[in-house]
C-alpha positions as CSV (number, residue, x, y, z in Angstrom):
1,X,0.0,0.0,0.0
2,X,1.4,3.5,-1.0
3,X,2.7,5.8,2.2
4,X,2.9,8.5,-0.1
5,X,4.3,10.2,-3.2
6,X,7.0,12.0,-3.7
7,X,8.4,14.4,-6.8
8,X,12.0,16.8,-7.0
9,X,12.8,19.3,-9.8
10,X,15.1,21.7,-10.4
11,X,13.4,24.4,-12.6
12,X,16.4,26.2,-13.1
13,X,16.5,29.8,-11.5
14,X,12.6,29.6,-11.1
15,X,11.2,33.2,-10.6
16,X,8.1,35.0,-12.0
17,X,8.3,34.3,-15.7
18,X,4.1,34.3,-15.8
19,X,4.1,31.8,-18.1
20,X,6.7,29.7,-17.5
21,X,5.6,29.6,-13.8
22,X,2.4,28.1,-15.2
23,X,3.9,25.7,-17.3
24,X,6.0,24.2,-14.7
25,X,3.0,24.0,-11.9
26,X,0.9,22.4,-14.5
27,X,3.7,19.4,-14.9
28,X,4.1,19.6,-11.2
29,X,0.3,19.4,-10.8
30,X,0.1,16.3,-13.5
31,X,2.2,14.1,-11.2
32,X,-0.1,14.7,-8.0
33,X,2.3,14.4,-5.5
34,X,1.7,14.4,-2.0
35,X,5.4,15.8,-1.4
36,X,7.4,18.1,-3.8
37,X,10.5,19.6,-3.5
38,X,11.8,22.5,-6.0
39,X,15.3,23.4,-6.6
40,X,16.6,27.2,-7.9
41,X,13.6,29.0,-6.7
42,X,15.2,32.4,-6.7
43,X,11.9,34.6,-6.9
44,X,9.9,35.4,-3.3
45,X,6.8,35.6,-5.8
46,X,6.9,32.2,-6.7
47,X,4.9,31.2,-3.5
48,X,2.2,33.6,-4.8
49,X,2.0,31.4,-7.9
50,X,2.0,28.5,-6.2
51,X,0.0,28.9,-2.8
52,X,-3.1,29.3,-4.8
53,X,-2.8,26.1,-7.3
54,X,-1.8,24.2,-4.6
55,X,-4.1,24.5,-2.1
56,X,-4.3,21.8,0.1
57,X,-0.6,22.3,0.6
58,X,1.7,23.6,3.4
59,X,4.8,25.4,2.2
60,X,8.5,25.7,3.8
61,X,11.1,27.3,1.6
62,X,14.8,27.4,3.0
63,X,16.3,30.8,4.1
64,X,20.0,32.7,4.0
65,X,23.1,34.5,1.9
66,X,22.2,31.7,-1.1
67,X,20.4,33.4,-3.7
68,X,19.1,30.0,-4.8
69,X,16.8,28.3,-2.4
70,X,14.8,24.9,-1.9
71,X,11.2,24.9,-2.0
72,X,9.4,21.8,-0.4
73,X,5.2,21.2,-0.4
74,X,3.4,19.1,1.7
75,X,-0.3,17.8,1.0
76,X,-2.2,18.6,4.0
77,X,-3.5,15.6,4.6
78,X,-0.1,14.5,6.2
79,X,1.1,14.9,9.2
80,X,4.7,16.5,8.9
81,X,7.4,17.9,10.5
82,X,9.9,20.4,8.1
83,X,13.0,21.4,9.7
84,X,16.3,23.2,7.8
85,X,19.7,21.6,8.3
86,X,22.3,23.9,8.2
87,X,24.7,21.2,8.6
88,X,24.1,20.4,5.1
89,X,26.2,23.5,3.8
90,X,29.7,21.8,3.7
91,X,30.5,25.4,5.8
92,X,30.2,27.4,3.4
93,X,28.1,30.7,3.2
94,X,26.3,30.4,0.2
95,X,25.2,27.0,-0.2
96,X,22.0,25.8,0.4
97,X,20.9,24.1,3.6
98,X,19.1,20.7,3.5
99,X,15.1,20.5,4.3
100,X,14.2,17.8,6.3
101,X,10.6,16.5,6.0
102,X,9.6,14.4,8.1
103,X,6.1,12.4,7.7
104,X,4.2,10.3,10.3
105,X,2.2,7.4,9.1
106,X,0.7,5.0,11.9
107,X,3.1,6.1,14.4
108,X,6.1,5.7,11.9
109,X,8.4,8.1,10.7
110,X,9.5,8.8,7.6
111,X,12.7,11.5,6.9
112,X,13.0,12.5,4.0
113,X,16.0,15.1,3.4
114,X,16.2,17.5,0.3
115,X,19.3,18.2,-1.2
116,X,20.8,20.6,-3.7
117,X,24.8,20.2,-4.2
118,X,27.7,21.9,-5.1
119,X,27.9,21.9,-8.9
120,X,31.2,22.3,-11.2
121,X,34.2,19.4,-11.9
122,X,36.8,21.4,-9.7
123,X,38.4,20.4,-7.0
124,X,36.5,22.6,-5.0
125,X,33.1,21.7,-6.2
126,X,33.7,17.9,-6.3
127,X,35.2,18.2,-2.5
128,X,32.1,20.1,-1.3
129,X,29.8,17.4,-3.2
130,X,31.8,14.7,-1.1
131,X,31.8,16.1,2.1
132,X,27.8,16.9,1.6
133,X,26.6,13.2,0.5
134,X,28.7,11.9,3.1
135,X,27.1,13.9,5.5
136,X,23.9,12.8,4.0
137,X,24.5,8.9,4.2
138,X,26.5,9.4,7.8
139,X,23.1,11.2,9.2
140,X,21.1,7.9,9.2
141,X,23.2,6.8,12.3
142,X,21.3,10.0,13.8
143,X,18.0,8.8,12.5
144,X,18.7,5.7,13.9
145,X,19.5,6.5,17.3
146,X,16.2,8.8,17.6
147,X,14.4,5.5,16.1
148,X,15.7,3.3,18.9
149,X,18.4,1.0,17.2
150,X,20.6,0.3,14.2
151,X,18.5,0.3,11.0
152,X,15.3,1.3,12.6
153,X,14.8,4.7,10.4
154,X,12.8,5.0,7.4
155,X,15.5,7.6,5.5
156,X,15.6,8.7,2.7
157,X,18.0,11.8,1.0
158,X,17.6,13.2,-2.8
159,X,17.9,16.2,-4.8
160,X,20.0,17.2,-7.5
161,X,23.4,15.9,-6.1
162,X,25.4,17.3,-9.2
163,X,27.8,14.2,-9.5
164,X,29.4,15.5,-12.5
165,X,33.0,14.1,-12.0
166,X,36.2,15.8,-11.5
167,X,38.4,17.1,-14.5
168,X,42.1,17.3,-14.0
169,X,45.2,17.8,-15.1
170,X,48.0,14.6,-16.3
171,X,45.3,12.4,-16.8
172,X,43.9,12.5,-12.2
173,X,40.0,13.0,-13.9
174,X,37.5,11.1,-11.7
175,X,34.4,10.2,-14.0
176,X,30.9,11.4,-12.9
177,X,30.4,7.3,-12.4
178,X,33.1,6.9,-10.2
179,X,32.1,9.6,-7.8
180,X,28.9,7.8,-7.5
181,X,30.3,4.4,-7.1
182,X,32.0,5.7,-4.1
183,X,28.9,7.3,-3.3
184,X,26.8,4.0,-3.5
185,X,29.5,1.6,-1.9
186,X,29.8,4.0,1.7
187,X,25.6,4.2,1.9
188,X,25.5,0.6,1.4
189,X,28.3,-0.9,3.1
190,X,28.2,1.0,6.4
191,X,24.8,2.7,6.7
192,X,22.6,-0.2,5.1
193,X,21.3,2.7,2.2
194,X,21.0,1.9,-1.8
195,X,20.4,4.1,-4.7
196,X,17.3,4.0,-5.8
197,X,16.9,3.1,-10.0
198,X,15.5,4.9,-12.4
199,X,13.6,4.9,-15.5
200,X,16.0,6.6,-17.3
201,X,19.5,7.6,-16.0
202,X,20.0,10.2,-17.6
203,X,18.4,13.9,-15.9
204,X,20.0,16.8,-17.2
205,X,20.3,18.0,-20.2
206,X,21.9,21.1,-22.2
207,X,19.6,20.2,-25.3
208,X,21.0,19.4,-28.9
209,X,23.3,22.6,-29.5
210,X,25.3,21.9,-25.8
211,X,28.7,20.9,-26.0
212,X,28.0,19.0,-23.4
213,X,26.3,15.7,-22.4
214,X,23.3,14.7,-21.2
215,X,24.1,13.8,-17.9
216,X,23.1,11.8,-14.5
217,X,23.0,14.4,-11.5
218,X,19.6,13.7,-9.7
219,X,19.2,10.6,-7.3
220,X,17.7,9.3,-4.4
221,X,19.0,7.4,-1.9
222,X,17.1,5.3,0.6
223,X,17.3,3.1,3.3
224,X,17.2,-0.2,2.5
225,X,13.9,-1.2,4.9
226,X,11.8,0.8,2.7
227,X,10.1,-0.4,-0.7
228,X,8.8,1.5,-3.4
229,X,6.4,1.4,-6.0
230,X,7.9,0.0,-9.5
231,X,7.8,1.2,-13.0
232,X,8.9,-0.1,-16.3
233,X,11.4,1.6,-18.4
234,X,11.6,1.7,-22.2
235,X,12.3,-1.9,-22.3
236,X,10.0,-2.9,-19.8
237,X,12.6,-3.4,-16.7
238,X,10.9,-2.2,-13.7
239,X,12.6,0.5,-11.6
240,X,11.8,2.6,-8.6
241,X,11.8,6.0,-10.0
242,X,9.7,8.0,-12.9
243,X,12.1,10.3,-14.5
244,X,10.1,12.5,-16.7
245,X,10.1,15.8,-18.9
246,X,13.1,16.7,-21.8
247,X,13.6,12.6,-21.5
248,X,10.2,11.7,-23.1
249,X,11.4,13.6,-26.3
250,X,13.8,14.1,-28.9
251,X,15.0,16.6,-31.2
252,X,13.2,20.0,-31.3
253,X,10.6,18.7,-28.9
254,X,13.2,18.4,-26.6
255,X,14.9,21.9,-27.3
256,X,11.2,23.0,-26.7
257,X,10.6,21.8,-23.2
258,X,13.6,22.5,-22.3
259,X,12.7,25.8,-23.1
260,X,9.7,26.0,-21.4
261,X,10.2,23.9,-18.3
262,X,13.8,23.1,-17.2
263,X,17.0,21.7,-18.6
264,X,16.5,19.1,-15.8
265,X,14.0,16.2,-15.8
266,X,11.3,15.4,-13.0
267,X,11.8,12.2,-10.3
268,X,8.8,10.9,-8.6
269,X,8.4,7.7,-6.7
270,X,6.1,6.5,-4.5
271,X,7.0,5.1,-0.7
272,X,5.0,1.5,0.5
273,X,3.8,1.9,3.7
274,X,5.6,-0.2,6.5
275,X,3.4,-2.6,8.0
Protein backbone atom coordinates (compact mmCIF):
# COMPACT_ATOMS: atom_id res chain seq x y z
CA UNK A 1 0.00 0.00 0.00
CA UNK A 2 1.36 3.53 -1.00
CA UNK A 3 2.69 5.79 2.19
CA UNK A 4 2.89 8.52 -0.13
CA UNK A 5 4.33 10.22 -3.18
CA UNK A 6 7.03 12.03 -3.74
CA UNK A 7 8.43 14.35 -6.81
CA UNK A 8 11.99 16.80 -7.05
CA UNK A 9 12.83 19.28 -9.81
CA UNK A 10 15.11 21.65 -10.39
CA UNK A 11 13.42 24.44 -12.64
CA UNK A 12 16.37 26.22 -13.07
CA UNK A 13 16.54 29.75 -11.52
CA UNK A 14 12.58 29.64 -11.14
CA UNK A 15 11.20 33.16 -10.64
CA UNK A 16 8.14 35.00 -11.96
CA UNK A 17 8.32 34.28 -15.67
CA UNK A 18 4.08 34.32 -15.78
CA UNK A 19 4.09 31.77 -18.13
CA UNK A 20 6.70 29.70 -17.49
CA UNK A 21 5.64 29.60 -13.84
CA UNK A 22 2.41 28.14 -15.23
CA UNK A 23 3.88 25.73 -17.31
CA UNK A 24 6.02 24.22 -14.67
CA UNK A 25 3.00 23.98 -11.93
CA UNK A 26 0.86 22.44 -14.53
CA UNK A 27 3.69 19.45 -14.92
CA UNK A 28 4.07 19.56 -11.16
CA UNK A 29 0.30 19.41 -10.82
CA UNK A 30 0.12 16.27 -13.54
CA UNK A 31 2.16 14.12 -11.18
CA UNK A 32 -0.08 14.73 -7.95
CA UNK A 33 2.34 14.37 -5.53
CA UNK A 34 1.66 14.41 -2.02
CA UNK A 35 5.39 15.80 -1.44
CA UNK A 36 7.38 18.15 -3.83
CA UNK A 37 10.49 19.60 -3.53
CA UNK A 38 11.78 22.47 -6.01
CA UNK A 39 15.33 23.40 -6.56
CA UNK A 40 16.64 27.17 -7.88
CA UNK A 41 13.59 28.98 -6.72
CA UNK A 42 15.17 32.42 -6.68
CA UNK A 43 11.88 34.65 -6.92
CA UNK A 44 9.94 35.36 -3.31
CA UNK A 45 6.79 35.57 -5.80
CA UNK A 46 6.95 32.24 -6.71
CA UNK A 47 4.90 31.17 -3.54
CA UNK A 48 2.22 33.60 -4.85
CA UNK A 49 1.97 31.39 -7.87
CA UNK A 50 2.03 28.49 -6.25
CA UNK A 51 0.02 28.87 -2.82
CA UNK A 52 -3.09 29.30 -4.85
CA UNK A 53 -2.81 26.06 -7.27
CA UNK A 54 -1.77 24.19 -4.57
CA UNK A 55 -4.14 24.53 -2.05
CA UNK A 56 -4.28 21.82 0.09
CA UNK A 57 -0.58 22.27 0.64
CA UNK A 58 1.69 23.58 3.42
CA UNK A 59 4.84 25.40 2.16
CA UNK A 60 8.51 25.75 3.77
CA UNK A 61 11.10 27.26 1.59
CA UNK A 62 14.81 27.41 2.97
CA UNK A 63 16.28 30.81 4.09
CA UNK A 64 20.03 32.69 4.02
CA UNK A 65 23.11 34.53 1.92
CA UNK A 66 22.17 31.71 -1.12
CA UNK A 67 20.36 33.37 -3.68
CA UNK A 68 19.06 30.04 -4.84
CA UNK A 69 16.78 28.32 -2.36
CA UNK A 70 14.79 24.85 -1.90
CA UNK A 71 11.21 24.94 -2.01
CA UNK A 72 9.41 21.84 -0.42
CA UNK A 73 5.21 21.21 -0.35
CA UNK A 74 3.40 19.14 1.72
CA UNK A 75 -0.29 17.77 1.05
CA UNK A 76 -2.21 18.60 3.97
CA UNK A 77 -3.51 15.55 4.63
CA UNK A 78 -0.05 14.52 6.22
CA UNK A 79 1.12 14.91 9.18
CA UNK A 80 4.65 16.47 8.91
CA UNK A 81 7.43 17.90 10.54
CA UNK A 82 9.86 20.37 8.13
CA UNK A 83 13.01 21.39 9.69
CA UNK A 84 16.27 23.25 7.77
CA UNK A 85 19.70 21.64 8.26
CA UNK A 86 22.30 23.87 8.24
CA UNK A 87 24.71 21.20 8.57
CA UNK A 88 24.14 20.37 5.08
CA UNK A 89 26.18 23.49 3.75
CA UNK A 90 29.67 21.83 3.67
CA UNK A 91 30.49 25.42 5.80
CA UNK A 92 30.18 27.39 3.40
CA UNK A 93 28.10 30.73 3.25
CA UNK A 94 26.28 30.36 0.15
CA UNK A 95 25.22 27.05 -0.23
CA UNK A 96 22.03 25.84 0.36
CA UNK A 97 20.92 24.11 3.64
CA UNK A 98 19.09 20.72 3.52
CA UNK A 99 15.05 20.53 4.30
CA UNK A 100 14.25 17.83 6.34
CA UNK A 101 10.56 16.52 6.04
CA UNK A 102 9.58 14.36 8.14
CA UNK A 103 6.11 12.37 7.72
CA UNK A 104 4.23 10.35 10.35
CA UNK A 105 2.16 7.37 9.11
CA UNK A 106 0.73 5.05 11.85
CA UNK A 107 3.05 6.13 14.42
CA UNK A 108 6.06 5.65 11.88
CA UNK A 109 8.43 8.09 10.68
CA UNK A 110 9.50 8.81 7.59
CA UNK A 111 12.73 11.50 6.87
CA UNK A 112 12.99 12.45 3.95
CA UNK A 113 16.00 15.14 3.38
CA UNK A 114 16.17 17.48 0.30
CA UNK A 115 19.30 18.19 -1.24
CA UNK A 116 20.79 20.62 -3.72
CA UNK A 117 24.83 20.23 -4.20
CA UNK A 118 27.67 21.90 -5.13
CA UNK A 119 27.92 21.87 -8.93
CA UNK A 120 31.16 22.32 -11.18
CA UNK A 121 34.18 19.42 -11.92
CA UNK A 122 36.84 21.39 -9.73
CA UNK A 123 38.39 20.45 -7.04
CA UNK A 124 36.51 22.55 -4.99
CA UNK A 125 33.08 21.70 -6.18
CA UNK A 126 33.73 17.90 -6.29
CA UNK A 127 35.19 18.20 -2.45
CA UNK A 128 32.10 20.06 -1.30
CA UNK A 129 29.80 17.39 -3.23
CA UNK A 130 31.80 14.66 -1.15
CA UNK A 131 31.82 16.11 2.14
CA UNK A 132 27.81 16.92 1.63
CA UNK A 133 26.64 13.23 0.45
CA UNK A 134 28.73 11.89 3.11
CA UNK A 135 27.12 13.92 5.48
CA UNK A 136 23.89 12.76 3.99
CA UNK A 137 24.51 8.93 4.24
CA UNK A 138 26.47 9.43 7.83
CA UNK A 139 23.08 11.16 9.21
CA UNK A 140 21.06 7.89 9.24
CA UNK A 141 23.18 6.78 12.31
CA UNK A 142 21.34 10.01 13.81
CA UNK A 143 18.00 8.81 12.49
CA UNK A 144 18.70 5.72 13.90
CA UNK A 145 19.49 6.47 17.27
CA UNK A 146 16.24 8.78 17.56
CA UNK A 147 14.42 5.49 16.12
CA UNK A 148 15.71 3.33 18.92
CA UNK A 149 18.36 1.04 17.17
CA UNK A 150 20.55 0.31 14.22
CA UNK A 151 18.54 0.30 11.00
CA UNK A 152 15.28 1.26 12.57
CA UNK A 153 14.84 4.72 10.44
CA UNK A 154 12.84 5.02 7.36
CA UNK A 155 15.46 7.60 5.53
CA UNK A 156 15.64 8.71 2.67
CA UNK A 157 18.03 11.83 1.03
CA UNK A 158 17.57 13.23 -2.75
CA UNK A 159 17.86 16.22 -4.76
CA UNK A 160 20.00 17.22 -7.54
CA UNK A 161 23.35 15.89 -6.05
CA UNK A 162 25.39 17.27 -9.21
CA UNK A 163 27.78 14.20 -9.50
CA UNK A 164 29.39 15.45 -12.54
CA UNK A 165 33.02 14.06 -11.97
CA UNK A 166 36.23 15.80 -11.54
CA UNK A 167 38.40 17.12 -14.48
CA UNK A 168 42.05 17.33 -13.96
CA UNK A 169 45.15 17.76 -15.14
CA UNK A 170 47.97 14.59 -16.28
CA UNK A 171 45.27 12.42 -16.81
CA UNK A 172 43.86 12.46 -12.15
CA UNK A 173 39.96 13.03 -13.93
CA UNK A 174 37.45 11.14 -11.67
CA UNK A 175 34.43 10.20 -14.05
CA UNK A 176 30.89 11.42 -12.90
CA UNK A 177 30.41 7.30 -12.38
CA UNK A 178 33.06 6.89 -10.21
CA UNK A 179 32.12 9.60 -7.85
CA UNK A 180 28.94 7.78 -7.46
CA UNK A 181 30.29 4.44 -7.14
CA UNK A 182 32.02 5.68 -4.07
CA UNK A 183 28.91 7.33 -3.26
CA UNK A 184 26.81 3.96 -3.54
CA UNK A 185 29.53 1.62 -1.86
CA UNK A 186 29.80 4.00 1.65
CA UNK A 187 25.58 4.22 1.93
CA UNK A 188 25.45 0.63 1.35
CA UNK A 189 28.33 -0.86 3.07
CA UNK A 190 28.17 1.02 6.41
CA UNK A 191 24.82 2.68 6.72
CA UNK A 192 22.63 -0.17 5.05
CA UNK A 193 21.33 2.71 2.17
CA UNK A 194 20.98 1.91 -1.85
CA UNK A 195 20.42 4.14 -4.67
CA UNK A 196 17.29 4.02 -5.84
CA UNK A 197 16.93 3.07 -10.01
CA UNK A 198 15.53 4.92 -12.36
CA UNK A 199 13.59 4.92 -15.48
CA UNK A 200 15.95 6.59 -17.26
CA UNK A 201 19.49 7.59 -16.00
CA UNK A 202 20.04 10.16 -17.56
CA UNK A 203 18.41 13.92 -15.87
CA UNK A 204 20.03 16.84 -17.22
CA UNK A 205 20.34 18.03 -20.23
CA UNK A 206 21.93 21.13 -22.16
CA UNK A 207 19.61 20.18 -25.34
CA UNK A 208 20.95 19.43 -28.91
CA UNK A 209 23.28 22.57 -29.54
CA UNK A 210 25.32 21.93 -25.80
CA UNK A 211 28.67 20.90 -25.95
CA UNK A 212 28.00 18.98 -23.45
CA UNK A 213 26.30 15.69 -22.40
CA UNK A 214 23.30 14.65 -21.24
CA UNK A 215 24.11 13.80 -17.88
CA UNK A 216 23.10 11.77 -14.53
CA UNK A 217 22.97 14.36 -11.51
CA UNK A 218 19.55 13.75 -9.66
CA UNK A 219 19.24 10.63 -7.33
CA UNK A 220 17.67 9.29 -4.43
CA UNK A 221 19.02 7.36 -1.91
CA UNK A 222 17.12 5.32 0.56
CA UNK A 223 17.25 3.11 3.28
CA UNK A 224 17.19 -0.23 2.49
CA UNK A 225 13.86 -1.16 4.94
CA UNK A 226 11.81 0.85 2.75
CA UNK A 227 10.12 -0.40 -0.75
CA UNK A 228 8.84 1.51 -3.42
CA UNK A 229 6.40 1.37 -6.02
CA UNK A 230 7.92 0.02 -9.49
CA UNK A 231 7.84 1.16 -13.03
CA UNK A 232 8.86 -0.06 -16.28
CA UNK A 233 11.42 1.57 -18.38
CA UNK A 234 11.63 1.69 -22.21
CA UNK A 235 12.32 -1.93 -22.28
CA UNK A 236 10.01 -2.92 -19.81
CA UNK A 237 12.58 -3.41 -16.67
CA UNK A 238 10.95 -2.21 -13.65
CA UNK A 239 12.60 0.52 -11.62
CA UNK A 240 11.83 2.61 -8.64
CA UNK A 241 11.77 6.03 -10.04
CA UNK A 242 9.73 7.95 -12.86
CA UNK A 243 12.10 10.31 -14.50
CA UNK A 244 10.08 12.52 -16.66
CA UNK A 245 10.05 15.76 -18.90
CA UNK A 246 13.07 16.69 -21.82
CA UNK A 247 13.65 12.57 -21.47
CA UNK A 248 10.25 11.65 -23.13
CA UNK A 249 11.41 13.61 -26.27
CA UNK A 250 13.79 14.05 -28.93
CA UNK A 251 15.00 16.63 -31.21
CA UNK A 252 13.16 20.00 -31.34
CA UNK A 253 10.64 18.74 -28.91
CA UNK A 254 13.18 18.36 -26.63
CA UNK A 255 14.90 21.91 -27.29
CA UNK A 256 11.20 23.04 -26.69
CA UNK A 257 10.56 21.84 -23.23
CA UNK A 258 13.57 22.50 -22.31
CA UNK A 259 12.70 25.78 -23.10
CA UNK A 260 9.66 25.98 -21.38
CA UNK A 261 10.19 23.91 -18.33
CA UNK A 262 13.85 23.12 -17.22
CA UNK A 263 17.00 21.70 -18.57
CA UNK A 264 16.49 19.08 -15.81
CA UNK A 265 13.98 16.24 -15.78
CA UNK A 266 11.32 15.45 -13.05
CA UNK A 267 11.78 12.18 -10.26
CA UNK A 268 8.75 10.90 -8.61
CA UNK A 269 8.38 7.74 -6.71
CA UNK A 270 6.06 6.46 -4.50
CA UNK A 271 6.96 5.08 -0.74
CA UNK A 272 5.00 1.54 0.45
CA UNK A 273 3.76 1.90 3.70
CA UNK A 274 5.56 -0.22 6.51
CA UNK A 275 3.41 -2.58 7.96
Amino acid sequence: MKAFSVASWNVKHFKGDPSRVQHVVQFLRDRNPDVFSLYEVTGSEVFAELSPRFTRYTFQITEGPQTQEILVGVRDSLTAFITQKVQFKAGTTHMRPGLLVTITINGLNYCLLFLHLASGTNPRGMGLRDDMITRAIKFRKVLDSAAGGRGLASYIFLGDLNTMGLEYPYDHDIKAKFELKRADSRASRYYGMRRLSKTHDVTWSGGSQSELPDSNLAHVYASKNLSFSQYPNKDGVLKDVVVTGWVDHTGLEKDRWIRKYSDHSLLYFEVQQIN
